[in-house]
C-alpha positions in Angstrom: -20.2 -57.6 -19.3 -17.3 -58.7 -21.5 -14.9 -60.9 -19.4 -11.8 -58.2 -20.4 -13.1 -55.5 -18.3 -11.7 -54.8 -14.7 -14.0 -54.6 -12.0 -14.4 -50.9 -11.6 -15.0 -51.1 -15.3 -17.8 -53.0 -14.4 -18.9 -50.6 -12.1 -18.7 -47.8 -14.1 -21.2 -49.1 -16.6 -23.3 -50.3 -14.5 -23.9 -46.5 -13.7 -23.9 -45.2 -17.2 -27.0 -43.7 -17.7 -27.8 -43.2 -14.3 -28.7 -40.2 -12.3 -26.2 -38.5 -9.3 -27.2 -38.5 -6.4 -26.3 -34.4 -6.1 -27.9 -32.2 -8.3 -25.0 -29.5 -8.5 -26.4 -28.4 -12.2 -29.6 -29.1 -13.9 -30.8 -30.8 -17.0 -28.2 -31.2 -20.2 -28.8 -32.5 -23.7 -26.2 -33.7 -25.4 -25.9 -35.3 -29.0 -25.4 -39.1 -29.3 -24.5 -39.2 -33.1 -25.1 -42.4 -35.1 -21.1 -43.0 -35.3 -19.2 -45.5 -32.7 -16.8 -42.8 -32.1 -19.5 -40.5 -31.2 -21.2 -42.5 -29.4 -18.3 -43.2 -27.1 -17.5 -39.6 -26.8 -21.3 -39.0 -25.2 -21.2 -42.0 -22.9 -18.0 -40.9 -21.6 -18.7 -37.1 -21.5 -22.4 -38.4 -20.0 -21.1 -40.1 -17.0 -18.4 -37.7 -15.9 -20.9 -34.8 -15.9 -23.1 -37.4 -13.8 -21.1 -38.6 -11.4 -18.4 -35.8 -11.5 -20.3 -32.5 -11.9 -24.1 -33.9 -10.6 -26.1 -33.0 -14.4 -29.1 -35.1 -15.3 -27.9 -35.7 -19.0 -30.1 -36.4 -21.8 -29.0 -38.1 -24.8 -30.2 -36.9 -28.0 -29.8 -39.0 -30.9 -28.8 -37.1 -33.8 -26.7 -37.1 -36.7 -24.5 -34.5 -38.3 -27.1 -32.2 -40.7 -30.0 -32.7 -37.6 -28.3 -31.4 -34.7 -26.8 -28.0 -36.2 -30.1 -27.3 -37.9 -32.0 -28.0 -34.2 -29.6 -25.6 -32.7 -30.6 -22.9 -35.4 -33.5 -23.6 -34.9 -34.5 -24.7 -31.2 -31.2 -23.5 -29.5 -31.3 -27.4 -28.8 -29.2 -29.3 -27.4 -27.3 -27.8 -25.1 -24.4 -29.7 -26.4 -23.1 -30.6 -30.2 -20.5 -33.1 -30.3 -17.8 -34.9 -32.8 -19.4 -32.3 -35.6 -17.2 -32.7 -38.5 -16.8 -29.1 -39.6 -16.4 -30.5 -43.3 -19.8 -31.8 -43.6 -21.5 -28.9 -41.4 -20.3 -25.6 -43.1 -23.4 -24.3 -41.7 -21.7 -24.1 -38.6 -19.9 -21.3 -39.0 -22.5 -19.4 -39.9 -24.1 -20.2 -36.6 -21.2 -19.3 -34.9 -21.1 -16.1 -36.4 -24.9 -15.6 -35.5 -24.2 -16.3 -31.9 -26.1 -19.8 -32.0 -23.3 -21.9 -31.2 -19.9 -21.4 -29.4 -16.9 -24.1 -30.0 -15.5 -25.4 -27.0 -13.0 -27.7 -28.3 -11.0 -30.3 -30.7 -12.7 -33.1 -29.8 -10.0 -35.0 -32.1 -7.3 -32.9 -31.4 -5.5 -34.5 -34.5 -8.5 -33.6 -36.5 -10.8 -36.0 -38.0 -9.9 -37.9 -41.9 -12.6 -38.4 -44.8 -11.0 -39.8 -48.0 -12.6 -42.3 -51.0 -10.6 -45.3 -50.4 -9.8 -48.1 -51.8 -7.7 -51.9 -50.0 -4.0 -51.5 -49.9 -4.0 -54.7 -51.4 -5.3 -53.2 -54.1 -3.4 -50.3 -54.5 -0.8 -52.4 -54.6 -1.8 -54.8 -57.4 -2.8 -51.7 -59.3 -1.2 -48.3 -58.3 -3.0 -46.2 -60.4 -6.3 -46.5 -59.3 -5.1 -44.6 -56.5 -5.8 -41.7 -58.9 -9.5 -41.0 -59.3 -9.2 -41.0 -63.2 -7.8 -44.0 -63.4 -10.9 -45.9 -61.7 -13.4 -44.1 -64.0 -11.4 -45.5 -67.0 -11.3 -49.3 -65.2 -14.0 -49.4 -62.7 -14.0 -53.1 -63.2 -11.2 -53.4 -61.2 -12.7 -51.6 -58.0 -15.6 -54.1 -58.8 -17.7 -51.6 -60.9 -19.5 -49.8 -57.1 -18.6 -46.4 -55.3 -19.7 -47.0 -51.9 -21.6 -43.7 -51.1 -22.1 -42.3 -47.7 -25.0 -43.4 -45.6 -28.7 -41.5 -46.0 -28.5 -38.5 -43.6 -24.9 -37.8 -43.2 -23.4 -34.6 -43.4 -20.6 -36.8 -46.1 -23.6 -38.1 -47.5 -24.5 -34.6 -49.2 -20.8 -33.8 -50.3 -20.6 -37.2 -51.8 -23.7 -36.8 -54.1 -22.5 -33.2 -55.3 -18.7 -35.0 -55.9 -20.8 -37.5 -58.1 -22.7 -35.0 -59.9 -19.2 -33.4 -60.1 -17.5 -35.9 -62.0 -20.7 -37.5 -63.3 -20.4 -40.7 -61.8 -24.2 -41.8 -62.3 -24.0 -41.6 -66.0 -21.0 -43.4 -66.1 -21.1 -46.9 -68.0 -19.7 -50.0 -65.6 -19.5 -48.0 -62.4 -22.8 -47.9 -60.2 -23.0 -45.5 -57.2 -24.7 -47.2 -54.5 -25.6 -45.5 -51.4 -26.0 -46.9 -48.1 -28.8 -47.0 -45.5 -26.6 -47.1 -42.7 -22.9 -47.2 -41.1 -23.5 -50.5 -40.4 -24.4 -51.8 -44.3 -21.2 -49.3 -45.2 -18.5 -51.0 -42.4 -19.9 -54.6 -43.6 -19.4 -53.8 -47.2 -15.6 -53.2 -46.5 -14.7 -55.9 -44.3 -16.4 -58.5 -46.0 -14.5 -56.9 -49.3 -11.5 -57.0 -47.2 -11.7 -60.3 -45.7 -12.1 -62.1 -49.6 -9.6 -59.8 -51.1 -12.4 -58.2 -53.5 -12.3 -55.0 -55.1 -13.8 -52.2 -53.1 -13.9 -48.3 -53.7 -16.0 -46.0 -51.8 -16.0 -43.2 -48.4 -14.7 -43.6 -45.3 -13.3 -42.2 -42.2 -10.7 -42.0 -39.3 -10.2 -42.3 -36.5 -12.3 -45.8 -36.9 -12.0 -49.3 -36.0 -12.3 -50.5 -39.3 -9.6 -48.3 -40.7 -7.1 -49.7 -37.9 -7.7 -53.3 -38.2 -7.8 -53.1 -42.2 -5.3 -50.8 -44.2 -6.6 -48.7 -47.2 -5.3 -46.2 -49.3 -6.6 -42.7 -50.2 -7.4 -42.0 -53.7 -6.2 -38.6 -55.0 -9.5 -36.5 -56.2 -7.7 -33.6 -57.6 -6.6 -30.4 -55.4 -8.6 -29.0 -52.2 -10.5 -26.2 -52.8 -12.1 -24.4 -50.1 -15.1 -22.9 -51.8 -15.9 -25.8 -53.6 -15.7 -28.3 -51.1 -17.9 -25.4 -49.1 -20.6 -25.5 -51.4 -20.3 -29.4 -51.7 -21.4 -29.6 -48.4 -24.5 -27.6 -49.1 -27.7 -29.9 -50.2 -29.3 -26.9 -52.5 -25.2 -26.0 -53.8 -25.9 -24.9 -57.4 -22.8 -25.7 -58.8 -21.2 -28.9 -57.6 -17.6 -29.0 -58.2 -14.5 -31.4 -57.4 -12.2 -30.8 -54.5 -10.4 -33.4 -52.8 -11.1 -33.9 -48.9 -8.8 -31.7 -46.2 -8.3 -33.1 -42.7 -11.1 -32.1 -40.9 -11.6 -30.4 -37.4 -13.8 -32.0 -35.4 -15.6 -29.8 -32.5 -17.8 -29.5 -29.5 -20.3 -26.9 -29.7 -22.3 -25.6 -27.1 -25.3 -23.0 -27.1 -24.5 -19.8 -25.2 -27.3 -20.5 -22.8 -25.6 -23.4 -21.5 -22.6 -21.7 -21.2 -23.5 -18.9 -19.1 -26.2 -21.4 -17.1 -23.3 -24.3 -16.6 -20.0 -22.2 -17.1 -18.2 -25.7 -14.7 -19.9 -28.0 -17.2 -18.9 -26.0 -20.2 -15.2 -25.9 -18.7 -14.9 -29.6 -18.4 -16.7 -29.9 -21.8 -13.3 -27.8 -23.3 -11.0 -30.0 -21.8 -12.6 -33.3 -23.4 -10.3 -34.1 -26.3 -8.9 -37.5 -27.9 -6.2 -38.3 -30.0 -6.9 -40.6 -33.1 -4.5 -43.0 -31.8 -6.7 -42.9 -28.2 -9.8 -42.8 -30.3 -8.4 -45.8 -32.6 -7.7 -48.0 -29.6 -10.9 -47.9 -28.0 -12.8 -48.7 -31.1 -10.9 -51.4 -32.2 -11.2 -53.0 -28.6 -14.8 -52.4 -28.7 -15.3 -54.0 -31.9 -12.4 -56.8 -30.8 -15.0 -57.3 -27.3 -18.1 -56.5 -29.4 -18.8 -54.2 -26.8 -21.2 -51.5 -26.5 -20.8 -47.8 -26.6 -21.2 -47.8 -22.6 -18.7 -50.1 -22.4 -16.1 -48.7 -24.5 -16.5 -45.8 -22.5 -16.1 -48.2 -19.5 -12.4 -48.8 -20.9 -11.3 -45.9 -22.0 -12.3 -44.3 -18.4 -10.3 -47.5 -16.3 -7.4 -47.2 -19.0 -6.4 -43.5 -19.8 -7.0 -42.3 -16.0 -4.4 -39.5 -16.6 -6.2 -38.5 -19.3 -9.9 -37.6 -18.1 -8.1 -36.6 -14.3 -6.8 -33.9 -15.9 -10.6 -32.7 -17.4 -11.9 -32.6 -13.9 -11.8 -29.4 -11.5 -11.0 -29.9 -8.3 -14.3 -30.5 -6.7 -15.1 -33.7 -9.4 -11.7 -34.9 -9.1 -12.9 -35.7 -5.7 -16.1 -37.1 -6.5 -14.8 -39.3 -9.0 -11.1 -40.2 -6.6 -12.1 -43.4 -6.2 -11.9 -44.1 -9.8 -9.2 -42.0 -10.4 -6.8 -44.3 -7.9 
């Protein structure tokens, strides 16, 4: 346990994981995506509905495209969390069908994607901030577009942008696409850290974003229906669109609802701001923590925050903590 954490921290994830001791509602699945801010967002969500409202939760890990199409599918899991609506547009057609219900903003600020490049960089050369200007000098964002990991929802839009602009064909600028967040986050902050050129996807609220400043490059004008069909793997004509701010939601299946409606209550009250979201990760990566106990902090150091999630009867479960 890192030596930063209080001692109820401690005790808090020591439990996570664990099972109550009551059994006020049954089984629930929940996503754990492959993200840290996910991943925080289920342990936290996890141990209040375990020692707050007496669920046996199961963890399901999952990423963006394999969770929605297991709820269409298997009306599993139960619960659907930090779904970027901008790499699911599936979603709403599930909502429409009655598969999925949203219960919340889980960023209440709403989540950022952008292709980014150092400040540093923008600053030595402006006009790379402009999308056009790096496909006539990819040199100077060291000749690489750092794609999306293998999997990702962003992953999919990303390829169709590239097919878009027809960055594969393009002489001096190689798109290379990532295994994994981890290869993605190490690319930039090793870029970072020698003052090298990088270009390539990311996202916010993160760690990485708060501890190193980049710049947005300007892809041209939003569109709706072309960032729609962008998001689509079979989307038959690929076009360019710039990224909007995207909402980020809980889903839950309407079986859970009406089998957990206190559960599902709780579950519309979970919400953080970027700048709440932003904090925890960057003192999880600062303590090299683990999801569990970033959850840990965020539980012993925004009290106000998750007290007001609770109804009455896991406020006084969890008063002890609360105090």
């Amino acid at each position: 346990m890192k030596k930063t954490l209080t001692a109820s921290a401690v005790a808090i994830a020591a439990t996570m994981g664990g099972s109550a001791a009551w059994a006020d509602c049954g089984e629930v699945s929940i996503t754990e995506m492959n993200w840290a801010s996910a991943a925080v967002v289920t342990a936290v969500s996890s141990f209040i509905m375990t020692e707050g409202y007496g669920c046996e939760v199961k963890k399901v890990p999952s990423s963006t495209v394999p969770s929605v199409t297991s709820v269409a599918e298997t009306g599993e899991p139960d619960i659907v969390t930090e779904l970027w609506l901008n790499s699911a547009p599936i979603y709403a057609d599930l909502e429409a069908e009655g598969k999925i219900v949203t219960l919340a903003n889980i960023l209440s600020d709403g989540g950022e994607e952008n292709w980014y490049i150092p400040k540093y960089l923008a600053d030595a050369h402006p006009e790379l901030t402009k999308i056009e200007n790096i496909f006539a000098n990819p040199e100077l964002v060291g000749g690489r577009f750092h794609n999306c990991p293998s999997g990702w929802g962003c992953r999919v839009v990303g390829d169709n942008l590239a097919k878009a602009f027809g960055m594969r064909e393009m002489d001096g600028l190689d798109v290379f696409d990532h295994g994994s967040g981890e290869t993605l986050a190490t690319s930039l902050a090793s870029a970072y850290d020698a003052k090298e050129p990088w270009f390539g996807y990311y996202w916010a609220p993160t760690a990485i974003l708060g501890k190193y400043p980049m710049v947005a490059v300007d892809l041209g004008a939003f569109d709706a229906a072309i960032h729609e069909c962008n998001g689509k793997i079979d989307c038959p004509t690929p076009g360019i669109s710039n990224f909007a701010k995207a909402p980020v939601y809980t889903g839950a299946t309407p079986n859970f609802i009406e089998a957990e409606p206190e559960v599902a209550e709780l579950m519309r009250n979970v919400s953080f701001t970027n700048a709440q979201m932003g904090d925890i990760l960057a003192w999880q990566e600062a303590n090299k923590a683990s999801a569990d106990e970033a959850a840990a902090y965020f539980l012993t150091s925004y009290k106000d925050v998750w007290g007001a999630w609770l109804n009455d009867e896991a406020r006084g479960k969890l008063a002890a903590l609360l105090q």
